[in-house]
N, C-alpha and C positions, 0 to 999 in steps of 0.2 A: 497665392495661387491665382490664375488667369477668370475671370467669369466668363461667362456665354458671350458677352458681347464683346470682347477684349478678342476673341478667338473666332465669330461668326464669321464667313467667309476666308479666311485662311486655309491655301492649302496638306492638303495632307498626305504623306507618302502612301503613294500604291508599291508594294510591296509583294514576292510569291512566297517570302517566307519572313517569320520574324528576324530581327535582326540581335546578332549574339551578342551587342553591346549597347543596346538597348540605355538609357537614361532616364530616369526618376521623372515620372509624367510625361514622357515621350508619349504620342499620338501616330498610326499609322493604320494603314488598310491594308487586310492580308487576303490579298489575293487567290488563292491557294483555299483558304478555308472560305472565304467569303465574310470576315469578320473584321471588324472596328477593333483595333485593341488597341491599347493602355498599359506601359510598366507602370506596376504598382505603386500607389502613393507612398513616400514614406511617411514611417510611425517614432515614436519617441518610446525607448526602454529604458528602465535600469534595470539590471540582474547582477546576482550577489555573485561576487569572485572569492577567490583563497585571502585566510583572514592576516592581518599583518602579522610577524613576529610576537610582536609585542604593543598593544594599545596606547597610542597616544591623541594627544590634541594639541589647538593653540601652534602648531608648526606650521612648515609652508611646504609647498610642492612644485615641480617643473618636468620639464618634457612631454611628452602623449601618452596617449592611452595604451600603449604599448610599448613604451621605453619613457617610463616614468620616474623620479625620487620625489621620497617626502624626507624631511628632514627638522632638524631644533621640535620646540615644542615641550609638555609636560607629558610624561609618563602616567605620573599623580599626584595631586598638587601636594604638596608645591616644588615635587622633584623635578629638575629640567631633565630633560631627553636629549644627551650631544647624536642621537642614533640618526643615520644614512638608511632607510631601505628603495632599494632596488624594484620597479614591477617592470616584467615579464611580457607581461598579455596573458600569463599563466598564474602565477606567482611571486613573493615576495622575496629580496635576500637581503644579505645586508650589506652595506659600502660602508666608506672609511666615517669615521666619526666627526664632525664638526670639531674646533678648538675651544669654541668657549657655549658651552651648555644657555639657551636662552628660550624663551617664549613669545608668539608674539610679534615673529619674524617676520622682514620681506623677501620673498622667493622670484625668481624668474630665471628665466631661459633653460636647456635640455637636458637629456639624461647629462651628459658629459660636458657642459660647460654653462653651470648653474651659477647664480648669484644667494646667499644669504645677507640680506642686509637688515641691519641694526637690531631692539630686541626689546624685552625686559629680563629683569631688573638692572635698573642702572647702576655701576656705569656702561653696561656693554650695549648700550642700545644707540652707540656710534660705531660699532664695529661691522666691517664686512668682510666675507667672506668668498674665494672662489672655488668650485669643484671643478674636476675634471674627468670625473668619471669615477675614481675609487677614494681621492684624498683632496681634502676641505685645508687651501694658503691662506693666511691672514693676510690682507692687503690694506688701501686707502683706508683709514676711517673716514666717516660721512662729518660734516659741520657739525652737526649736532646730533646729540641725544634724542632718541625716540624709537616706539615702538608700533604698530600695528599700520605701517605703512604698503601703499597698495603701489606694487610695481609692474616695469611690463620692460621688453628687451632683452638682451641676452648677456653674457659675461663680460663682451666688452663695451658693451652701449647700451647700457640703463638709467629708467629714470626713476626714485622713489617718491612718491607723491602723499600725501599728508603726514598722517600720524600726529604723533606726539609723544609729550610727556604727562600733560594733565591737563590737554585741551585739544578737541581737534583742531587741525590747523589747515593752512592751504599751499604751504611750504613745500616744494618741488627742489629736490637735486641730482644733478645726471653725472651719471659713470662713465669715463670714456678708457678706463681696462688698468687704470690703475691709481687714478684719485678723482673726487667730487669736486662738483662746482656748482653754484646754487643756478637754479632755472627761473623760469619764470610760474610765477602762483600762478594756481588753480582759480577759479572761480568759484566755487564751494570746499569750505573747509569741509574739513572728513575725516576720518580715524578707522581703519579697519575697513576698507577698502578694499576690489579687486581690479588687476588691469591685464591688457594685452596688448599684443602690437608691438611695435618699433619704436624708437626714438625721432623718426622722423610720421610714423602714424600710429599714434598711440589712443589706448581707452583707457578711462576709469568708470568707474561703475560702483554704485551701492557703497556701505562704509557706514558709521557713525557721527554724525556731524553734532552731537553733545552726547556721549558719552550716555546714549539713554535706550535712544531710538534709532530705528535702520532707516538712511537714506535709498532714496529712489534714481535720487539724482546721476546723470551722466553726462560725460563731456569726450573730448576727442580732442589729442594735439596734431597740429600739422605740419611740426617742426620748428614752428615760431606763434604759433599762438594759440591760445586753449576755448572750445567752441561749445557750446549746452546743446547737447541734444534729446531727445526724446527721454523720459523718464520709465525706469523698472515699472511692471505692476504689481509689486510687494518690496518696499523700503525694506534694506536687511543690513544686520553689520554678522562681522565674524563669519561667517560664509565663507563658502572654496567658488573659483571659475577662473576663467583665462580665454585666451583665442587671440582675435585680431582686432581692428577696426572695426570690419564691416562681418566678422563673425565669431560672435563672444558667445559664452554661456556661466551662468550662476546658478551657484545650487546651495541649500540648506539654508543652515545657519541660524539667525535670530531676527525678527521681523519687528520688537517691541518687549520691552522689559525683558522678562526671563522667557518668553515663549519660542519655542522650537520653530524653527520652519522645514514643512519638506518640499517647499517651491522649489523647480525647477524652470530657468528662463533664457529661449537663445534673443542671442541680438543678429541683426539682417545686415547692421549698418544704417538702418533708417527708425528701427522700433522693435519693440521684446514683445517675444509672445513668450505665453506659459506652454512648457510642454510637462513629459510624464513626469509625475511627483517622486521624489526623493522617497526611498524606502519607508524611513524613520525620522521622524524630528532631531534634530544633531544641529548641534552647535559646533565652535570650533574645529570643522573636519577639516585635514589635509586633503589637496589635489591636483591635478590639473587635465585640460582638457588641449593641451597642447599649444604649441605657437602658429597652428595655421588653420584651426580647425573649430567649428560649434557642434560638429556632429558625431565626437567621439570623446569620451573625459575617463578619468579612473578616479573616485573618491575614494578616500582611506580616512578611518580612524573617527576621532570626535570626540565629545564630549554628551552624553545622554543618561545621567548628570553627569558622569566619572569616564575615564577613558576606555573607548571599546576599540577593539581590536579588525571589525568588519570594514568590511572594504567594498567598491560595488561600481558597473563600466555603467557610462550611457551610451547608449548607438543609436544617433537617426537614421534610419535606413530603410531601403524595403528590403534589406535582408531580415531576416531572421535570427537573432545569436543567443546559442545556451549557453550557458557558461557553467562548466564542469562541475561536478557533483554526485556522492555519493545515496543511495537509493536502495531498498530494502530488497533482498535475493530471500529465495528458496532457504528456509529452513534446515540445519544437518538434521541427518535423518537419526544421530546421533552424537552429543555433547562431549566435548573433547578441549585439550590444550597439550601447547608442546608436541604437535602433532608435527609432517612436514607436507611439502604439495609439490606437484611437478612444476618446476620453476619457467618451463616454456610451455606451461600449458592456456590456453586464452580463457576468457571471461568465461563462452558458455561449453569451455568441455575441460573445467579444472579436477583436478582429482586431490584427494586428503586422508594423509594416511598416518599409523600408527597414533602415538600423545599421551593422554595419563588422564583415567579418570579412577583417581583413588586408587592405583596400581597403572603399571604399564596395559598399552592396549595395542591390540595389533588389526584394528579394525579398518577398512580401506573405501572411501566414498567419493564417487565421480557424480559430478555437476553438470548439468547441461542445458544452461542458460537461466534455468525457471527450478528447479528441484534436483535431489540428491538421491543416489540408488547406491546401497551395497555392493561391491568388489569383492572381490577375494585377500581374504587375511595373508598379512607376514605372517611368516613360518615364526620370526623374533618376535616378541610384543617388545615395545622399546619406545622410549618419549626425548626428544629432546635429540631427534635427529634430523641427518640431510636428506634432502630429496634435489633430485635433478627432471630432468624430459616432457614428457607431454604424457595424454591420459592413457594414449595404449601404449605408449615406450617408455614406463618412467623407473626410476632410480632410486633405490632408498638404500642409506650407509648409515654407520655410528649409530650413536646416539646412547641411552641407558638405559638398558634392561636387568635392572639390578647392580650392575655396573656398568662403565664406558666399555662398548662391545666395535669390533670391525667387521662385523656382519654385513654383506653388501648382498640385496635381493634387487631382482630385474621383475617387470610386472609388464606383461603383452596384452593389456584390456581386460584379462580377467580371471588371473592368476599369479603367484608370484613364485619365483625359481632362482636359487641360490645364482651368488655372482660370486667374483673374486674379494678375498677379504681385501678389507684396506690394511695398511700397513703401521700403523698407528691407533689405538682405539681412542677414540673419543666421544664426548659427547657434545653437549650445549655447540651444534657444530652448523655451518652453511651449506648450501650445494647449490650450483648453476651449472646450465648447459644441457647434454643430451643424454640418453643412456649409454651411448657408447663413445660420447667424450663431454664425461661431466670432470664436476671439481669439485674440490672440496681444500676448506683453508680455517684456519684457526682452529676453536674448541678448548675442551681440558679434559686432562685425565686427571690434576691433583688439582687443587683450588687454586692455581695459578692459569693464567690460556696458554696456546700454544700457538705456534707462528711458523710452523711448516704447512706446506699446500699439498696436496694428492691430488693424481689424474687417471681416471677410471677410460683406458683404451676399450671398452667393452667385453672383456675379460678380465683385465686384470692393472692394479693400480700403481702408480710408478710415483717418483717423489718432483713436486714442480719447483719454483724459485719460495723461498721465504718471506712473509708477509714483513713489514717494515717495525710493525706494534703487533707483539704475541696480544690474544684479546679470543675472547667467547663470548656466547649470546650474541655476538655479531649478524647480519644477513648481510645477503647479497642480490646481483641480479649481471646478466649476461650471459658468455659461452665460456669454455674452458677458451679461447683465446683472446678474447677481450672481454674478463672480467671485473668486476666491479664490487666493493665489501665495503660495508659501514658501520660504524658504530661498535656498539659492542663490551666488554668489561676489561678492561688491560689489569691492571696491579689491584685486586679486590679491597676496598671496596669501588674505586675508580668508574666510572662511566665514559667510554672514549664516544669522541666526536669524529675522530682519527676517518677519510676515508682515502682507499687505496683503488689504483686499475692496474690488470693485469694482461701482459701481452701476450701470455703463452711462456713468457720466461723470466720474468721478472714482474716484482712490484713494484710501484710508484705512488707517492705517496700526493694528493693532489689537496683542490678546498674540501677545506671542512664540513660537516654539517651544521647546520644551525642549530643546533642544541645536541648535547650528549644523547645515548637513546642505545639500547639493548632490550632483547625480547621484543623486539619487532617485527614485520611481515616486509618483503621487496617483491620486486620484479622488473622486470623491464628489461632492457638493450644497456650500454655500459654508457651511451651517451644520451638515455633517453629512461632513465629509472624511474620509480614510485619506491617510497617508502612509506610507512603507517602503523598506529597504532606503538605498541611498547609501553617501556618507563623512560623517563626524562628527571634529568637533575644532577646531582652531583654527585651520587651513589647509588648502589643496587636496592639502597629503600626508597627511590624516586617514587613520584605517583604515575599512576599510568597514565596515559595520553589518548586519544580520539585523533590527534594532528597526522597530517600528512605531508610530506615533503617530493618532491621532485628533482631530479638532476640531468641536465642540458649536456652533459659534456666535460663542462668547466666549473657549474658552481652550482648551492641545491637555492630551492627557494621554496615558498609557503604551499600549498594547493588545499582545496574544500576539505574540510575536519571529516571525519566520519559521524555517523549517529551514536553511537557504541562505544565509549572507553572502554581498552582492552588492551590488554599484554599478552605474549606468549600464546598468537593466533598464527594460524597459516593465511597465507596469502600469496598472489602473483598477479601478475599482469602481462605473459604471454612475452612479447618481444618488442613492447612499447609502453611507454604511459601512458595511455590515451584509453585505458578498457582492463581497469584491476578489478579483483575480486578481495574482500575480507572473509575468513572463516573461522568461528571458533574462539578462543581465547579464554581467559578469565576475566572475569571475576566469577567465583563458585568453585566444590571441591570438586567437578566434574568437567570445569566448562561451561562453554555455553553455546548453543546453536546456531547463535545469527548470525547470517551471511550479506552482504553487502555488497553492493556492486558501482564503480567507480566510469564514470564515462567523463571524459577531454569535454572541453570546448570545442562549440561547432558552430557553425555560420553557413546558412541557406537563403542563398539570392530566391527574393522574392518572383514570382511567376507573373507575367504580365497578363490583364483578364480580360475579355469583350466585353466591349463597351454596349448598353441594352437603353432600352431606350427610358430605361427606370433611372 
């Protein structure tokens, strides 16, 4: 930044009002108020994001902070990880698998035209590999054997620079899109290394230069020859970072013997400052912070000691960024599970009705932002049914009240009044949409699902298209005409992953979820869902889950856990992902009370401030 005397006599815009694009330490006079102002300085964050899949370390990472993968790597030692995940700017998913499982790897270039090169355990730490968005071709192998080499470039024009086998080296070979050819050495040998940049303006940075201790050392190629520049202030190997030339960033890792680091450091192009500390001590995490960028990264994973599965963005900015997360709500005013809720109803006016606490219950509780107030009972007491609408027009069908019943009650704010039977009884069943055009699909009446759909005209139920996988314990989320269903129990003991959208007349059967999962809560729009909570595994004795999932459209991904493991709760999220609620659920023979409440990522541009004479 500028000092006093760098800037004394320079003029400065007169101005009648601020200006709506304002720049990161922009100077001007506002005419209008009579004031000196200043956009806000930026600041350096980390904040936690949705946790991977699955925890790994020791892999490599490419693309930005918003269209990220991490990839190879160890699960637990000493299992290799061939896994691909996906980040969002939301969430994690998974892409195609690498060919040959290794640790140890060098990463570079985008979501969709990524490089994997070389590895451990030998012999695969000559192999490379190419993505392009969903599936990893074996191509060139490299000269030689080696692992923990620090690269920068993109798929067709890479260079991987040290590594080894059992010594660092200074050993540089460039990729020109489908075989190696050796380069010109580094000026410091190195092991476990990060770089950025081009082939023709590249960095390296930090690494292991004996196998012990973390270098500090940096250098810069400029297409024909390699130049020392200004040194890190915390030597580190194993460590995640990336950028450019003239704006790099490094973070974590290990600084000396076994010690963690939570350094975080950008580069300018001329010299690294430290900015905000890394969460946690972590060694081996995956990353990247992009190909053009020092002021926005996504870390995943690590090693602290064993592989975790946390994940966490940096932002320089004078913005402001939360990063989505669930958060303690209002209390039930009464302990329940297997209840249902109006699937289009928002965060602070959800409603939750019927469930089982040690018998069916027909008890009815609207929510309104901060705490829960008594409704009026079903006329049915019954658990393990649909609900559709919002809190003064909602919907409740199926379910079991002693048996699977087609009982269909309408509820106008604060009371409930017989509707048309459904035509099928079921229970363990879904609902989305409105009071007077919900849905309803799956369920069972014998220990097997069902795979017919019903559509509640507001009187009365007519039959829609057939689901693709009969299944129960399934949810949902959208309208009777772009609906959305997942998960669920197909052939018992079975746990489907299975998920379908629906048009208004048919089923389709689209991606997956990432993990099986029944007895869980949805909501959302059909291209904008939340899902949460449930069992997960390979059968109906799974363990229950805290995890939450998200789906775009086309495919789900990871999002913030809940505080609460729980199964067979209510829950919604109105008509987007961005503002769900958790209610209820098990564990206990009654339930449990806690409610939860789910807010998106947000980002708020900093405000520019008078400048005083302090």
């Amino acid at each position: 930044m500028a000092g006093y005397n760098e800037i004394r006599g320079l003029r400065v815009k007169y101005l009648s009002a601020d200006p709506s694009n304002a720049e990161n330490g922009q100077v001007w006079y506002n005419s209008t108020s009579g004031n000196l102002r200043v956009q806000g300085i930026g600041a350096s964050a980390w904040v936690s994001t949705s946790l991977l899949p699955t925890g790994k370390y020791y892999g490599s990472g490419a693309g930005s902070q918003t269209a990220a993968i991490i990839f190879a790597g160890l699960s637990s030692a000493p299992t290799l990880s061939p896994a691909t995940y996906h980040y969002n700017g939301s969430g994690w998913s998974n892409g195609g698998n690498i060919n040959t499982g290794r640790r140890s790897t060098g990463g570079t270039g985008t979501e969709t035209a990524a490089l994997c090169v070389g590895g451990f355990p030998d012999p695969v730490g000559n192999k490379t590999e190419e993505y392009n968005g969903s599936s990893w071709t074996e191509t060139g192998n490299l000269p030689r054997q080696g692992h923990g080499m620090g690269t920068f470039g993109t798929e067709p024009a890479a260079f991987a620079c040290g590594g080894g086998t059992s010594s660092a080296t200074t050993t540089v070979d460039v990729y020109n899109g489908s075989s190696w050819t050796s380069g010109t050495a580094m000026s410091t040998a190195r092991f476990a290394a990060q770089g950025g940049g081009t082939t023709s303006a590249g960095l390296i940075f930090g690494g292991d230069p004996g196998f012990g201790a973390g270098s500090s050392a940096t250098e810069s190629w400029n297409g024909s020859s390699w130049t020392t520049l200004a040194t890190m202030n915390t030597g580190r190997t194993d460590f995640a970072g990336g950028g450019t030339q003239t704006a790099a960033l490094g973070w974590a890792g290990r600084s000396s013997g076994p010690t963690d680091s939570i350094k975080t450091e950008s580069w300018d192009g001329t010299s690294w400052t430290e900015q905000a500390n890394y969460p946690t001590g972590t060694n081996a995490p995956q990353g990247s912070s992009g190909p053009a960028t020092s002021t926005a990264a996504v870390a995943a994973g690590g090693a602290a000691p064993g592989p975790v599965a946390t994940a966490n963005e940096y932002n320089f900015s004078t913005s402001t960024f939360t990063a989505g997360a669930w958060s303690s709500g209002g209390a039930l005013g009464t302990s329940s599970y297997m209840g249902a809720n109006a699937q289009q109803a928002p965060q602070d006016a959800a409603l939750y009705f019927g469930g089982y606490r040690g018998s069916a219950y027909n008890g009815t509780q609207a929510y309104n932002g901060s705490s829960w107030t008594a409704g009026g009972n079903l006329a049915t007491a019954r658990y393990t049914l649909g609900g559709a609408g919002i809190q003064t027009a909602a919907l409740a069908f199926g379910g079991n009240s002693g048996s699977p019943t087609t009982a269909t009650e309408e509820y106008n704010g604060s009371s409930w009044t017989g509707g048309g039977a459904m035509s099928t009884s079921r229970s363990q069943i879904f609902g989305i949409g409105l009071q007077t055009a919900g849905l309803a699909a799956g369920g069972q009446t014998t220990p097997s699902g069902l795979d017919n759909t019903e559509e509640y005209g507001g009187t009365s139920w007519t039959s829609g298209g057939a689901l693709n996988t009969a299944r129960y314990g399934n949810k949902g989320a959208g309208t009777q005409t772009a609906g959305l269903v997942m998960g669920g129990v197909q052939s018992p003991p079975t746990i489907s992953n299975d998920t379908e959208e629906y048009n208004g007349t048919s089923w389709t059967s689209v991606n997956d979820m990432l993990n099986p999962s029944f007895n869980s809560a949805a909501g959302g729009a059909q291209t904008a869902a939340l899902q949460f909570g449930g069992q997960t595994g390979t059968s109906t004795g799974g363990a229950q889950t805290n995890g939450t999932t998200g789906y775009d459209g086309t495919s789900w991904s990871t999002r913030p856990s809940m505080a609460t493991t729980r199964s067979q709760l209510g829950g919604s999220s109105g008509t987007s992902n961005t503002a769900g609620i958790a209610m209820g659920g098990t564990p206990g023979p009654s339930g449990v009370t806690t409610t939860e409440e789910f807010t998106g990522a947000t980002s708020v541009a900093g405000p520019a401030s008078n400048i005083t004479t302090s």
